[in-house]
C-alpha positions as a printed Julia matrix, in Angstrom:
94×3 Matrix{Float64}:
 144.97  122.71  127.56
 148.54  121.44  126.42
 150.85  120.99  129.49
 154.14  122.18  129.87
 155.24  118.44  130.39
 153.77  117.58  126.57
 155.78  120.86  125.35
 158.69  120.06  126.68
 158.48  116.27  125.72
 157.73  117.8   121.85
 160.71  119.57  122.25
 162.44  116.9   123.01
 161.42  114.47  120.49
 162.42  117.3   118.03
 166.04  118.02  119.88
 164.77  121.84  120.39
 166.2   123.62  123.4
 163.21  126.1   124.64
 163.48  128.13  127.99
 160.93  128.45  130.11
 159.34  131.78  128.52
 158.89  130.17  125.38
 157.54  126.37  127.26
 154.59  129.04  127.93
 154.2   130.66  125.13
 153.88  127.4   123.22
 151.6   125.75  125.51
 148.92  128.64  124.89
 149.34  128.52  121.35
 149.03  124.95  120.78
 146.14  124.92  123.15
 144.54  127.66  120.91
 145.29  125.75  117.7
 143.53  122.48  119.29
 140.63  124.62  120.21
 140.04  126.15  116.72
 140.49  122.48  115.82
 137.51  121.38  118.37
 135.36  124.05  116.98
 135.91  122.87  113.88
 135.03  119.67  114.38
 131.22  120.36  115.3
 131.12  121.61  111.48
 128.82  119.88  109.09
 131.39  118.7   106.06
 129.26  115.81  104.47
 129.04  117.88  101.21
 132.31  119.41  100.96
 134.47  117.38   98.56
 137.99  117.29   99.3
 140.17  120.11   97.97
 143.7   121.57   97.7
 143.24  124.99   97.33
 140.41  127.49   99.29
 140.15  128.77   95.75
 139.5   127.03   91.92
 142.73  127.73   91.03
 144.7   126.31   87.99
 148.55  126.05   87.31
 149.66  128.61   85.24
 152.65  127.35   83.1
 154.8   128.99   80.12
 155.16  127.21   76.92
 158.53  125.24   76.95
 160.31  126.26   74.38
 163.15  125.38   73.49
 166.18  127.9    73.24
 169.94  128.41   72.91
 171.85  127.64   75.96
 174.18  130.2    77.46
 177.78  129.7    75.96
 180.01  127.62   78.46
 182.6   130.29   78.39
 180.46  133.1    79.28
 178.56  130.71   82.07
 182.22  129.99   83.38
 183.48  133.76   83.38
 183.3   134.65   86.65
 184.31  130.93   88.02
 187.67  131.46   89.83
 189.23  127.79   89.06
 187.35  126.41   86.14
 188.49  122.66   85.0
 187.52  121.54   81.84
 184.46  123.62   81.42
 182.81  122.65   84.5
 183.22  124.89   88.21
 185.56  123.75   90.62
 184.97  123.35   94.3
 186.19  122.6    97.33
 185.83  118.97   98.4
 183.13  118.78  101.26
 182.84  114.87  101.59
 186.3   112.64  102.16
């Protein structure tokens, strides 16, 4: 069973704030997860090749084609302060 003591230090390490409700909740469900893990383990995988997906699955892609791009002054209409056919925005990094 996962302590509260390896929650907290978790927590910690990833600069999360948890009260003491959720130090309990978290403990049981990572205890739960390493269980299902365990049970896992006694599994006999020898056969099973390495896979991605549960299912054979394939990537489905559209043809790229190529195709006019929308007009700069229609992509720009609703810009408040357009320069020179690009957006303007406020400056975020001095």
């Amino acid at each position: 069973m996962i302590e509260s003591a390896d929650v907290l230090k978790i927590a910690g390490l990833s600069r999360l704030a948890l009260t003491e409700e959720e130090v309990k909740l978290y403990s049981n469900q990572l205890s739960a997860i390493l269980q299902h893990i365990e049970k896992l383990k006694e599994l006999d995988t020898r056969d099973v090749g390495p896979t991605s997906h549960v299912l054979d699955i394939r990537n489905v892609m559209r043809e790229d084609l190529t195709a006019p791009s929308l007009p700069v002054d229609d992509a720009l209409g609703n810009c408040p302060d357009p320069k020179g056919g690009f957006y303007r925005v406020p400056r975020i990094i001095e």
